[in-house]
N, C-alpha and C positions, 0 to 999 in steps of 0.2 A: 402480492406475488402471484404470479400465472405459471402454469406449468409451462415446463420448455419442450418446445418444438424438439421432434425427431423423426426423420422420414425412415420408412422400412426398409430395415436393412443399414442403415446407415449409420456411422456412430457421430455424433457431435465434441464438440470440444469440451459441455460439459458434463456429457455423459463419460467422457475420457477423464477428465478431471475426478468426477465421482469414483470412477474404476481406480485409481491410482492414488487417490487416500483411503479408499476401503483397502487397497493392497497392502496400502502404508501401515493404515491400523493391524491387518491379520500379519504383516511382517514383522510387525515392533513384538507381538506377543511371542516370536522366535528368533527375537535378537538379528533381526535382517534387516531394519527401518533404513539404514543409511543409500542403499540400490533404489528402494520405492521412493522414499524424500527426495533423487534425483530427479525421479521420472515425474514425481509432482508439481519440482519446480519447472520443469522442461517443458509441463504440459499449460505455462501460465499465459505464454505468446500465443498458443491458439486461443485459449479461454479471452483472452483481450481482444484479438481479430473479429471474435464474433458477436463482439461488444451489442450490437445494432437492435441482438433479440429482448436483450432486456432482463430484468430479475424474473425468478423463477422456483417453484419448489420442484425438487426432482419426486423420482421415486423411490419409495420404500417396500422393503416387503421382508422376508424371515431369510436368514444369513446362516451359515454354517453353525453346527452342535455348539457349545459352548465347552467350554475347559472344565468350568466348576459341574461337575455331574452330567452326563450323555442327554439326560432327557431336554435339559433347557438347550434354549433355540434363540441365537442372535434377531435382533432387529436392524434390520440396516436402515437409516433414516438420515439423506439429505434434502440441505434448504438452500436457496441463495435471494440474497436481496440486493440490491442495488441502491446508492447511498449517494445524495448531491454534495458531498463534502471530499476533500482531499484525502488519498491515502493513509499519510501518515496520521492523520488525525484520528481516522476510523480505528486504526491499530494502537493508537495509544490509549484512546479509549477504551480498547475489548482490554487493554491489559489492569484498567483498573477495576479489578471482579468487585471491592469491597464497595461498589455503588452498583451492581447489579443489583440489587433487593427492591432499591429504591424508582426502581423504572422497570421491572419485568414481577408478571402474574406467578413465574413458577419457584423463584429463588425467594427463597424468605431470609437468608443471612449468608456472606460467606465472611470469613476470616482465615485472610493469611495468615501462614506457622511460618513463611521465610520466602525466597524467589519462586523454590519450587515445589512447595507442599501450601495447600489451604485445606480447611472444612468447610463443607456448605450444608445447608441445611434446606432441603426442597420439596415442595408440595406434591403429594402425591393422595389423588384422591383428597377424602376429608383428612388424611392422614400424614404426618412432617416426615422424614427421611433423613438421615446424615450420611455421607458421602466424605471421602477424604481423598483428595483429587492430589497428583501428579503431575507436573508438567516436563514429557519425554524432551521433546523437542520445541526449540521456539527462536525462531529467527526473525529476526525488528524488518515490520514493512512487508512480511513473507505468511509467514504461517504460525499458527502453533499445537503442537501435537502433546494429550494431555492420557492420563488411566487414571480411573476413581473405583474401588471402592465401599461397600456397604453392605451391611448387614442384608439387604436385604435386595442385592445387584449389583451389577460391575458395568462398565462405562468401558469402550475406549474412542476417542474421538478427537477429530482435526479440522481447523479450521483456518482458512487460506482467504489472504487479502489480494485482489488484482486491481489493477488501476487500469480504467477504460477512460478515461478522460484524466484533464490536469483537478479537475473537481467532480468525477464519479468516480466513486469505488465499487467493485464486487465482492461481499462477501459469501462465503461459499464453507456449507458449516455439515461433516457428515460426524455421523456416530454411528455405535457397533455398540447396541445395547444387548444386557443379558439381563432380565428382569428375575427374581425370586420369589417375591414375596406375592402374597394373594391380589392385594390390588393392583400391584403392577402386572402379576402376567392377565386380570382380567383388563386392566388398560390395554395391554399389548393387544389383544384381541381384538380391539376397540378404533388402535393405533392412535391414541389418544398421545402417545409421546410424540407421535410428529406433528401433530395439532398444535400441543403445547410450544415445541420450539419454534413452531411456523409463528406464532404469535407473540415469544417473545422476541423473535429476530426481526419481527416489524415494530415494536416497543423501543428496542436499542436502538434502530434507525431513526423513529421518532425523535428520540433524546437524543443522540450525535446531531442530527440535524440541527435541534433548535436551541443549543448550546452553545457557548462562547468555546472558540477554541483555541482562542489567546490566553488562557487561563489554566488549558491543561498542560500538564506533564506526565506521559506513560515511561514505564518501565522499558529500557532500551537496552537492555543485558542482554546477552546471548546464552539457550541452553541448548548443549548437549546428550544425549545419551543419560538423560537426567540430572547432569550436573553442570553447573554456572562454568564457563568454559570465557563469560567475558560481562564484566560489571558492568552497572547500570554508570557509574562514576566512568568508568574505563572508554563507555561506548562513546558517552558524551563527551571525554576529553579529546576522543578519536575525531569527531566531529567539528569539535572546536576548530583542531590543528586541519582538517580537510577544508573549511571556511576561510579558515586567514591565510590558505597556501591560493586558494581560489581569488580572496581578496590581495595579496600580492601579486599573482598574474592578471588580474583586471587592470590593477594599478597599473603595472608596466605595459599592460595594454595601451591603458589612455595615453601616457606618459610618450612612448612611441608618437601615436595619432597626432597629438598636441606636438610634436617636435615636427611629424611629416606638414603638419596645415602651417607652421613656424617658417618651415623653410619655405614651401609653396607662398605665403605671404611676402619673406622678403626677394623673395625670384620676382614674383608679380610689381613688388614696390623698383625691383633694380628697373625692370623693362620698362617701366613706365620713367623711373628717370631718364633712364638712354635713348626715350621717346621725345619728352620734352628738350633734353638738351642736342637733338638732332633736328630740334623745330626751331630753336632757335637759332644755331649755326645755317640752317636755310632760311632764317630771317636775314643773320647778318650778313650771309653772299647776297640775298637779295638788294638787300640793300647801298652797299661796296658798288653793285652792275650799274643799279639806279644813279649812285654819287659819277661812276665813269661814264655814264652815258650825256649827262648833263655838262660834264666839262668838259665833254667833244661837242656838246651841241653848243658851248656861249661863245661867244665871238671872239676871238682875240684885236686887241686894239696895239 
């Protein structure tokens, strides 16, 4: 991943994009997420348009006071990478956390408690972390917006799926970290946590890529405002019924076609009978002229 271009003075699409999940995340912490989630999604048609520059890490740097006591100081930290596989694929994958351990440097276990609560347990320094993550918002194929957490920090962070091709994906992943403890605010220092997720966002990519992805199945539920607002059972039965409505109008697409080349067939087979049978009634005048012309010409005796 390369940093992305920005001329001065000028804002980019995903420099817009970054502005408008960091809004996201400081509005969710005052109950305002649903105005920013607009502006997120709103902002995904330019993030596509300007497909051409490529994946990218953005910038980071120290973010407004934090909630938990005046002195600590947010991190603002996005990344995006750029993925040769289909959308949906990419997303169903990020939705499977409990195989994150097994292909990234910084996750050492998560376990789902239900749709919208997990623990994760992650490397920090020589030293392990527990975290208990939330997931605010999460729309299948879109985004999903998550708050964690921990004795020893808090999280809020979003991360957004865009499609630049039928087979590249964008992912585009910020956080609004508030660190606590000794190793993490000397990390912070360091900005060793954008390091870390820059590395494992090219890890995930790795594994999405070189994985069968006739094999997977992600979680297709819908969250709200923290709570399941539409099952995983629910989405896919919506799916189903939107296929077989789409496989009935193909059908009667064809159905149609085959009827229109039906008729064009038997039009093409009439003309050509009322061709031949107008060849040979000019056969048989021809002929009739030739029989009269012959019994004027023999002689009578």
């Amino acid at each position: 991943m390369s940093p992305s271009g920005q001329g001065n003075g000028a804002s980019s699409p995903l420099g817009d994009v970054k502005d408008a999940l960091g809004g996201y995340l400081s509005a969710a912490g005052h109950s305002l997420a649903g105005k920013a989630g607009e502006r997120v999604g709103g902002l995904t048609d330019r993030l596509t348009d300007s497909a051409g520059g490529g994946g990218g890490s953005g910038g980071r740097g120290k973010g407004r006071r934090g909630a938990q006591g005046g002195s600590i100081k947010a991190t603002h930290i996005m990344e995006t990478v750029d993925i040769g596989v289909p959308l949906r694929t990419v997303y169903d994958q990020w939705t499977q956390l409990q195989d994150f351990s097994s292909f990234t440097k910084g996750v050492r276990s998560v376990t789902p408690s239900d749709e919208v609560t997990s623990d994760w347990i992650v490397k920090v320094g020589p030293s392990s972390r527990s975290w208990k993550a939330t997931v605010q918002e999460q729309v299948p194929d879109e985004r999903i917006v998550w708050t964690s957490e921990g004795a020893k920090g808090s999280t809020r962070g979003a991360v957004s799926f865009h499609e630049l091709a039928p087979r590249l994906t964008r992912v585009v992943v910020v956080v609004e970290y508030y660190p606590a403890g000794f190793f993490e605010k000397t990390g912070n220092l360091w900005r060793a946590q954008g390091r870390r997720l820059r590395l494992d966002l090219k890890h995930f990519a790795r594994h999405v890529t070189l994985m069968d992805d006739e094999e997977l199945e992600g979680w297709r539920g819908e969250i709200r405002d923290g709570e399941v607002v539409k099952s995983h059972e629910e989405a896919l039965e919506e799916e189903n019924a939107d296929d077989y409505q789409e496989g009935d109008e193909d059908a009667e697409e064809a159905e149609d076609e085959d009827g229109a080349e039906d008729e064009d067939e038997e039009g093409e087979n009439a003309a050509e009978d009322e061709g031949e049978e107008g060849e040979y009634d000019d056969e048989d005048e021809a002929d009739e002229d030739e029989y009269d012309d012959d019994e004027r010409a023999r002689p009578y005796r």
